[in-house]
C-alpha positions in Angstrom: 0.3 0.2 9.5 2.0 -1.7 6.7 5.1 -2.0 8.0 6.3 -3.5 11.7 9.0 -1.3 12.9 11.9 -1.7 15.6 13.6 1.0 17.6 16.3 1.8 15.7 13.4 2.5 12.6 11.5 4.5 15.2 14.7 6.2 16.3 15.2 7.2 12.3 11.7 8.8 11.8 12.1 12.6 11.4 10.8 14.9 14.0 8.4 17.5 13.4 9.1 20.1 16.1 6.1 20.2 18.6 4.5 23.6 18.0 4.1 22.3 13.9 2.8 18.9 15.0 0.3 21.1 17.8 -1.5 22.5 14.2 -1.8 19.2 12.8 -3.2 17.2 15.6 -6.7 16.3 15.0 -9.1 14.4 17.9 -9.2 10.7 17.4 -5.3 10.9 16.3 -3.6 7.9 18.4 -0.3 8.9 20.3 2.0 5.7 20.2 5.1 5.6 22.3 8.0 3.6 22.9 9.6 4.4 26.2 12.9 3.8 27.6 11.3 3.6 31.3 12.0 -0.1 33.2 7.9 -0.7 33.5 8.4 0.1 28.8 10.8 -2.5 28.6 9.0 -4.7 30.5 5.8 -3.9 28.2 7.5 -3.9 25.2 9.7 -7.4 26.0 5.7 -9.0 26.8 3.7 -7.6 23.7 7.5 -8.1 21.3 7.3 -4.9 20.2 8.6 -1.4 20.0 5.4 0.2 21.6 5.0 0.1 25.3 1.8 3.0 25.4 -1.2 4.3 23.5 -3.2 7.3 23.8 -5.5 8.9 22.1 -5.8 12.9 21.1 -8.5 15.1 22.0 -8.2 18.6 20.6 -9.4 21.4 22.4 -10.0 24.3 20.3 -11.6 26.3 22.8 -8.7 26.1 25.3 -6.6 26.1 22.4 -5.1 22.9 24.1 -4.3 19.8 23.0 -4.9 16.4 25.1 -4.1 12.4 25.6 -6.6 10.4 26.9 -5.1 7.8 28.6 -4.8 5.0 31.1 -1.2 5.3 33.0 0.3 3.0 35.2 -0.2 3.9 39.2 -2.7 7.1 37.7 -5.1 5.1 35.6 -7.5 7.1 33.3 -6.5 10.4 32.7 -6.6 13.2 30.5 -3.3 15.2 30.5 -1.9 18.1 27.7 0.1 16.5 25.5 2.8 19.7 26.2 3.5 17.6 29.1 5.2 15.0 27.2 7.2 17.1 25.3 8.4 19.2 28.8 7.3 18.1 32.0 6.5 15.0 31.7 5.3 13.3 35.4 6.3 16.4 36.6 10.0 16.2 37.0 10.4 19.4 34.7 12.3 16.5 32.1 10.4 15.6 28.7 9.2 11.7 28.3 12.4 9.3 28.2 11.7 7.8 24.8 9.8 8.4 21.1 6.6 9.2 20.3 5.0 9.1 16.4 1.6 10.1 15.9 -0.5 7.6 13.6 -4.5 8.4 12.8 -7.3 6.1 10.9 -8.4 6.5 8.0 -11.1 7.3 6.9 -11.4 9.4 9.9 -14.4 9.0 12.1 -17.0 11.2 11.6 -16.6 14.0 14.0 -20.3 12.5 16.0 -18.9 9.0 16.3 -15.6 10.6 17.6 -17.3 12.6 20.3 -19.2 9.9 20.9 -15.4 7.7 21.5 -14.2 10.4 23.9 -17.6 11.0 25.7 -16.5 7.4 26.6 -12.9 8.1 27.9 -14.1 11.2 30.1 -17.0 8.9 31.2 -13.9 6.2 32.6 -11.9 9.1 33.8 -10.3 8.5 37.3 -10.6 4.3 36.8 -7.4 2.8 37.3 -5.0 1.5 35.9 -5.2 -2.5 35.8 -1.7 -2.9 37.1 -1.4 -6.6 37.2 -2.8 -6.9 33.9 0.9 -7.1 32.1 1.9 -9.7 34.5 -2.1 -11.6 33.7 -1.2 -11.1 29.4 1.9 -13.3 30.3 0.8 -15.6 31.7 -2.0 -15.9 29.3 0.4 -16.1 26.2 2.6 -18.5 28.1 -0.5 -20.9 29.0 -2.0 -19.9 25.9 -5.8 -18.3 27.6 -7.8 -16.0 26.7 -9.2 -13.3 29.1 -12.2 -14.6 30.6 -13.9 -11.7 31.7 -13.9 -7.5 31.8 -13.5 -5.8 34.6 -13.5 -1.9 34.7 -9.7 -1.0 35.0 -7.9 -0.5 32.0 -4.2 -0.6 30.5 -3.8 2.3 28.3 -4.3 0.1 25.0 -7.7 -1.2 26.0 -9.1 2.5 27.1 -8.1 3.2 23.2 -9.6 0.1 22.0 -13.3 0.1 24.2 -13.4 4.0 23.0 -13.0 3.6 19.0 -15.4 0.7 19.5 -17.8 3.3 20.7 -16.8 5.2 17.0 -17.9 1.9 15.4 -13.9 0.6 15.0 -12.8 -2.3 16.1 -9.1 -3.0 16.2 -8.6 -6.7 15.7 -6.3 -8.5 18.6 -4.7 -12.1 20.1 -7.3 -14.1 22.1 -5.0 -12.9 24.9 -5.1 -9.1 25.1 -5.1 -6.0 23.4 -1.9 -4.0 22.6 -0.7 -0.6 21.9 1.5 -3.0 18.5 -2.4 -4.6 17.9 -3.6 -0.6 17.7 -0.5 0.2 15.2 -0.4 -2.7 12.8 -4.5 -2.2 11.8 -4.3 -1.7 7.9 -6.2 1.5 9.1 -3.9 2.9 11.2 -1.3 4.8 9.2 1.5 7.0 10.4 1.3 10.8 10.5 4.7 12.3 11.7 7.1 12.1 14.8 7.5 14.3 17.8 10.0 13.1 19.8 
């Protein structure tokens, strides 16, 4: 993406109503979101940005369904319709407190390499979620240290990362961590539209 955004610049995106967005949605799109949840804050106040989530999409055509692969705090890896975001999101029967645009890379993956990226994610489904990792990226930009090693729990924006480097794409990142603002400010990443 070209341009770093705040909220209020989120906030003034339009929205493109869910069942026009569903059409559009292509697998390999990347779902970026900026909460309003405490644990968001938290995530957007570390990584100084308006993102505090990534996700990537993977159309079903056959279920006529559309899903996020993505590693969620407490849950870890998961793959979840993106229809719950929009209604019931954590099943409280309330949509997700906060906005979500929808950005993809171009040139698009070749539709192998991008099978290949979420043969990956359902391969790590049911890992969890690395949920000290926030609290380790901290520290590590406070002490200035990079991560010394790779273990097999994720935060949601290094499931995106490890599975588009399966689709030969590499999103460039700190010595410190990967993060969902890394994923959006690659001069491939560009914005598609708004749904909440």
């Amino acid at each position: 993406m070209a341009d770093r955004l705040g909220v209020k610049a989120v906030a003034r995106i339009p929205i493109l109503a869910y069942e026009h967005a569903r059409q559009q949605l292509r697998t390999g799109d990347i779902v970026f979101c900026s909460g309003s949840y405490f644990f968001s804050r938290t995530i957007q106040w570390v990584t100084r940005s308006v993102w505090s989530h990534v996700g990537m999409i993977y159309r079903d055509d056959n279920l006529q369904r559309i899903f996020v692969l993505e590693s969620e705090t407490a849950i870890g890896v998961r793959l979840v319709p993106l229809s719950k975001y929009v209604r019931d999101y954590h099943g409280r029967n309330k949509p997700y407190k906060g906005r979500i645009v929808i950005g993809r890379v171009t040139p698009e993956p070749d539709t192998e390499k991008l099978k290949t990226a979420i043969s990956f994610g359902m391969d790590e489904l049911t890992r969890p979620y690395d949920n000290w990792e926030i609290l380790r990226i901290a520290m590590r930009i406070l002490f200035r240290r990079g991560r010394k090693n790779r273990d097999r729990k994720y935060i949601c924006s290094e499931l995106v990362y490890e599975a588009f480097r399966k689709a030969d794409i590499s999103f460039k990142f700190n010595r410190n961590s990967i993060s969902p603002d890394d994923i959006w400010n690659d001069a491939r990443v560009l914005m598609q539209f708004r749904i909440m």
